[in-house]
KOLLUMGU-131252 format. One record per residue (C-alpha): x, y, z. Coordinates in steps of 0.05 Angstrom, whole numbers, plus 5000, padded with zeros to 4 digits. Example, Ala and Ser with C-alpha at 12.3 -4.5 7.8 and 13.67 -1.06 7.14 Angstrom:
2
524649105156527349795143
This chain:
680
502882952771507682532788512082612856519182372856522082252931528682642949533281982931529782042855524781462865518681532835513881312882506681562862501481312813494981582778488481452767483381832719476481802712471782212674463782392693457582832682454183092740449282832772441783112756434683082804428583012771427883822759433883702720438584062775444383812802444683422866444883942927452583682952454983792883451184482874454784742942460884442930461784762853459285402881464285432938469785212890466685752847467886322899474486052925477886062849473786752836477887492853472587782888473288602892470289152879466889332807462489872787457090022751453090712724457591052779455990592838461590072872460489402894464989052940466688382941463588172868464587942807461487912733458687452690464887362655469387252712464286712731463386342666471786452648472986072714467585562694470685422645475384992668475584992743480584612790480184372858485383902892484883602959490383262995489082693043494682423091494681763120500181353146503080753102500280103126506679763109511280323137508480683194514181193188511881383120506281933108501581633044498782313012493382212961491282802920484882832880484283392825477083562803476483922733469984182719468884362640462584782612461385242560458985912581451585762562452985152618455885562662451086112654445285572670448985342733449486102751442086122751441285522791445985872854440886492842435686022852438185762905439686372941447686292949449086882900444587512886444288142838447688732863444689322837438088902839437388392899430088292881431988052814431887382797435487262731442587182724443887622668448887632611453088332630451088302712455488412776453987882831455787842906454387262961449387103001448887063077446886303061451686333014457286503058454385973107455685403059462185743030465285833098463285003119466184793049472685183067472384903141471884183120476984183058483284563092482985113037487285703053482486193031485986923062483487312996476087233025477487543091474188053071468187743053467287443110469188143157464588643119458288213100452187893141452587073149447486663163447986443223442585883229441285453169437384753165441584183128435483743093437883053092436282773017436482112987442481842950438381692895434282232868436882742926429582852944428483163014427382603054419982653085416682453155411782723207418282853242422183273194415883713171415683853255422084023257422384453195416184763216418284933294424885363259419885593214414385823261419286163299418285633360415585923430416586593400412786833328416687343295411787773285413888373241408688833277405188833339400988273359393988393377392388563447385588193468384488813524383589303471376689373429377688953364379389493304379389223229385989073216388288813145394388433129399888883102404088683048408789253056411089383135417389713146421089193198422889483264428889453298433288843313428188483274431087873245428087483189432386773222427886693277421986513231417186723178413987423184407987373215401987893233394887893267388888023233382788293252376288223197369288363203364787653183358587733141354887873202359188563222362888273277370388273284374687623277381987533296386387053259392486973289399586893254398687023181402987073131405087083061405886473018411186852977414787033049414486283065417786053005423486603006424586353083425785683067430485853005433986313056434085853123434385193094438684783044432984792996436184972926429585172887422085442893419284752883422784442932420185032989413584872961413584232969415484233041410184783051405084293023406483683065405384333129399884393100398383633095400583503168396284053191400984573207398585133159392585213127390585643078386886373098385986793029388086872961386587592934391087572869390188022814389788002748395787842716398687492780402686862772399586362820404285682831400185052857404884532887400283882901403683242944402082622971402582223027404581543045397081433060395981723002393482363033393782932979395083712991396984382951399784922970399285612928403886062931404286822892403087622905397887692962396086872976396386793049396986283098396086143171399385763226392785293258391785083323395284413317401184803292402285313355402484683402407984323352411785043355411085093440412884433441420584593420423984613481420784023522425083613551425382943529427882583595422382993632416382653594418681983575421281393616427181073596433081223559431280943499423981273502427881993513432681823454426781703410423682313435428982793431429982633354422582883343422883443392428883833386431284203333438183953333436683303332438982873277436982223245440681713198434181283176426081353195427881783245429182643247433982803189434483523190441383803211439584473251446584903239448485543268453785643218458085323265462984813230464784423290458084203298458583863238464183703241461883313304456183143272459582813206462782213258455581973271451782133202453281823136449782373099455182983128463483023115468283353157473283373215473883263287470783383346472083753415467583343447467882623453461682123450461282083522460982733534456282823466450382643520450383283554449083663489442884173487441784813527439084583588443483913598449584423585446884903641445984283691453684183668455284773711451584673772454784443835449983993864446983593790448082973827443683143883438383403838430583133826430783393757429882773703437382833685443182473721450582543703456782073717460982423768466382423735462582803673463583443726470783493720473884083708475783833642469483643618466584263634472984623594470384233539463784523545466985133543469785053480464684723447459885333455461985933418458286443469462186123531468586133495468486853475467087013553473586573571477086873518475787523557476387283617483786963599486287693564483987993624488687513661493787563610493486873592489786853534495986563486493685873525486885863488489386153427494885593418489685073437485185303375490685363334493784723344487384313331485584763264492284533238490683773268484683833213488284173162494083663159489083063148485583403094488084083049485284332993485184852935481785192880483085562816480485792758483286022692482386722698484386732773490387382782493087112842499986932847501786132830507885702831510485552753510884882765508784582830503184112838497484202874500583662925507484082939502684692943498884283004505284113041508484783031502185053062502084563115509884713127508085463131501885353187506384933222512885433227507385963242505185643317511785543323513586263305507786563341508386113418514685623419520486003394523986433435522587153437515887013396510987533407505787083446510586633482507686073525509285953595509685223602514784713622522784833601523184073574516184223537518884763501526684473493523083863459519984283408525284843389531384283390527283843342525284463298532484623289534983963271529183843223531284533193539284293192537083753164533683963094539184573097534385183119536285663162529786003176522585813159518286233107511386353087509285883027504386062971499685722960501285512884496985042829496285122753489785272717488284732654483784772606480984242591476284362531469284612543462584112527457684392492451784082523453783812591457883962656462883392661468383382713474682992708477782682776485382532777487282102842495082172859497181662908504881882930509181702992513782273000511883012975515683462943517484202967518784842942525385242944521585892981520385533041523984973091523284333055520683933108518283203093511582973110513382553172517083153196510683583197506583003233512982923284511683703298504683563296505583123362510083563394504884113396499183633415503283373481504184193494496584303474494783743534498684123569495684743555488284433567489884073632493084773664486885143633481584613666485484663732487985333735482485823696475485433690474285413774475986233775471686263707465186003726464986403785464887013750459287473743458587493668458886793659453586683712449487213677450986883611447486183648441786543674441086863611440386163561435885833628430886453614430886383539424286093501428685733450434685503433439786053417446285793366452186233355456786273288463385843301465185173348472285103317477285623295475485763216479585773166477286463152475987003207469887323209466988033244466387983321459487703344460787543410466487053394473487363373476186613350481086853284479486373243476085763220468785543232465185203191462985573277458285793199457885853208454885803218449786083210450885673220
């Protein structure tokens, strides 16, 4: 849609293009596409509650509200740049994706997000079949990806709050890196390791019963198929394992350690991992088994049982299968519990050289990612800013900014975060040696802030010194930094919330921007707002003198709350295919809409300076002020002593305020990922 400036000048121009999606060689859709038309899918869908032979669901919906909204389904995003040939201009181009299907189509993609685990039955989680008349919710993993897709895009998403308040996330997921081509997993010795260490449940098994305990007189002990879980048991931490005691052909008793299911393995990596079908989880079960990971223990499948036999090859041309059905079990060997204990070993400790611990590190560590030959797994604790940070450095991940810069990006891991916080790292033998000036206060802030545990702490530890508006402002200030570079939104034809008549999805963006940015102001600048900040009288003037003259100036008297507004088109459904049509709208000025101050686009990024001078303010009193006191504190040093002790690495739900809030797990941030959070 066009954009006309406020003089009457048009000053935008369009671009359409038209194409199907993109297909593997299973006939699937490409994994990016699959998550992103499933997150548009949620964000367009009125999730609530629906019920069926007298029970209630929350938070789902049909298989008509799915396939009406697949129909023809919208998403805009809004990207702001400044004008090359006017730097005082704002350049705003908006793409609008329209994705057409018939409901057979739509019903088929349906099937595929089953498959992949992102939505579920819910009267029958065990089924999996989307059916014609069914009620559907999301997914822990589905939330993960849903909540990173809302992070990344700027979508306003309030109507999932409670979504993302009254359901589980997953917290850790592994991103597969996959080629551009065929959007195959990419596959090396290193991947398989580090797929297999999350897998294997590192240092630790998760064993869903009690180990066997050499001291005691070997008993015959079968593997159970059915064991009711204990408490705080947590499928994340790795595949269900269990010790099992058989009598050989001569009578005597032989333990085989860390068995499990073949089914269990597969539903682990469809949960945990970005894997989008059963193949797929095979397959990367197969190479374990081809790298010597897993081997196979037993196969006592009855009649009737549907057996699945994945078979791969190597490079070398090295073949191996892996089986998978009811009551086909598998074992972790030898080779693979010193690949699992070998998680957490430092790089720098074994290797000389930096290059030799780089090289290590990617193979070693979990988090580790690679661009080429190298590790190109994407370990993700649901946390958004993590990939955020991560998208800077990878080709294969999208997304924002980063707290941390690339200097500081060296001290990333557990332990080189604990050595952050000691006083005497310079003095000390260990293998690692910081800069000096990498122990400033501020650096050590941004540690702070980059780990979702320690922030939570300092959030507590500010309230309890009544300064906690400080951090809030900082978060709040760099979520809207994100959201003015990119904003985004999605609707569907049968979506029942409210809309603008006529506004494009553009004026929607700005009017949303407008709203977040009157909000902070609202909420810490103006006077008498309810979390005032104390900070410098000039800081402050600068901010509430220009806010009034920007509001004299487009002739509002007080700023509003926009809503969020775009039209639903349909655009004719194809029979046979999924096709999605892309209209690019390149505009230099945005229009506005009557309900709230009709402030230009420069006007927004003006305020948007104002409150980043405050929020260096903010950081440099915080690093000064609170992080000396903090770190001194008893729960914080508990906190440290606690990750030191810890057999592998721990990850937490949000790095960066999400978009959408989410229920407390040790971090009370409001809103916006992403940390997955998360998850993630």
């Amino acid at each position: 849609m066009a954009t006309r400036s406020r003089d009457g000048d048009a000053r935008s121009r369009q671009q359409q293009s038209s194409h199907m999606l993109k297909t593997g060689r299973r006939g699937n859709p490409f994994c990016k596409d699959t998550h992103d038309l499933f997150a548009t899918l949620m964000v367009s869908l009125d999730l609530s509650d629906r019920t069926r032979f007298f029970r209630t669901y929350t938070n789902a919906f049909t298989t008509d509200d799915a396939a009406a909204n697949l129909a023809s389904l919208r998403f805009s995003q809004s990207n702001r740049t400044s004008d090359p040939n006017d730097p005082q201009r704002i350049v705003t181009t908006t793409t609008t994706t329209t994705f057409s299907m018939s409901r057979e189509i739509a019903k088929g993609i349906c099937q595929h997000f089953m498959d992949a685990r992102l939505i579920e039955n819910a009267s029958d989680p065990s089924s999996s079949t989307f059916k014609d008349r069914g009620i559907y919710q999301i997914t822990p993993k589905g939330l993960h990806i849903l909540e990173r897709f809302i992070t990344k895009n700027g979508i306003s998403a309030d109507h999932l709050i409670p979504v993302f308040t009254s359901q589980p996330i997953c917290m850790k997921l592994l991103h597969l890196e996959r080629r551009q081509s065929d959007d195959d997993i990419h596959i090396s010795r290193s991947v398989i390791e580090v797929v297999f260490r999350r897998f294997a449940g590192g240092r630790t098994p998760n064993y869903v019963v009690e180990p066997y305990d050499s001291r005691s007189p070997p008993t015959a002990k079968p593997f159970s198929e059915t064991v009711r879980l204990p408490d705080g048991f947590d499928r994340a931490n790795g595949v269900d394992v269990q010790d099992v005691v058989e009598k050989n052909r001569l009578g005597q008793a032989v333990v085989v350690k860390h068995v499990f299911s073949a089914s269990a393995a597969v539903d682990w990596l469809l949960n945990y991992s970005t894997c989008c079908c059963r193949e797929e989880a095979g397959e990367l079960l197969a190479h374990m088994v081809r790298n010597g990971l897993i081997a196979f223990y037993a196969e006592r499948a009855r009649a009737g049982d549907r057996v699945t036999v994945v078979e791969v090859s190597g490079s070398n041309g090295q073949t191996a299968e892996f089986r998978y059905g009811p009551r086909v079990l598998y074992r972790i060997t030898e080779e693979g519990r010193l690949v699992a204990q070998n998680a957490l070993i430092e790089s720098a400790a074994t290797t000389g050289g930096k290059k030799a611990a780089e090289a290590k590190t990617r193979e070693t560590t979990p988090t580790a990612v690679g661009t080429s030959s190298g590790n190109s797994v994407e370990d993700d604790s649901a946390s958004s800013k993590d990939y955020d940070q991560a998208a800077s450095e990878r080709p294969f991940a999208a997304g924002g900014g980063s707290v941390l810069s690339s200097a500081e990006g060296s001290i990333s891991g557990s332990r080189g975060m604990r050595e952050l916080f000691k006083s005497n790292v310079a003095e000390s033998s260990g293998p690692t040696t910081w800069a000096k000036d990498q122990h400033s206060t501020a650096t050590r802030l941004r540690a702070i802030l980059d780990e979702p545990a320690w922030r939570a702490l300092f959030r507590d530890f500010l309230r309890a010194n009544y300064c906690d508006e400080n951090l809030a402002f900082w978060l709040d200030v760099n979520d809207f930094r994100r959201r003015f570079s990119t904003t985004s939104s999605a609707v569907g034809a049968s979506s029942k919330r409210k809309q603008a008549a006529n506004a494009s999805a553009m004026e929607a963006h700005q009017q949303n921007l407008v709203a977040a940015a009157l909000h902070i102001y609202n909420t810490y600048l103006a006077p008498l707002s309810p979390n005032e900040l104390n900070i410098d009288h000039n800081l402050r003037a600068d901010v509430v003198n220009y806010v009034n003259r920007s509001l004299a100036e487009v002739g509002a008297a007080s700023p509003a709350s926009a809503t969020p507004a775009s039209a639903a088109a349909n655009f004719g459904a194809s029979p046979n295919a999924v096709t999605s049509q892309t209209t690019s709208t390149t505009s230099s000025v945005e229009g506005s809409d009557p309900a709230i101050p009709p402030l230009r686009a420069t006007q927004v990024q003006t305020l948007l300076r104002q409150y980043e001078r405050i929020q260096e303010h903010i950081f440099r009193l915080l690093a000064t002020d609170q992080v000396p006191r903090f770190i001194r504190t008893e729960p914080f040093l508990a906190l440290i002593e606690g990750d030191s002790s810890e057999a592998k690495p721990t990850t937490t739900a949000t790095a960066t305020k999400s978009a959408v809030p989410k229920p407390p797990r040790g971090d009370t941030t409001g809103s916006d990922a992403s940390d997955p959070a998360m998850a993630s």
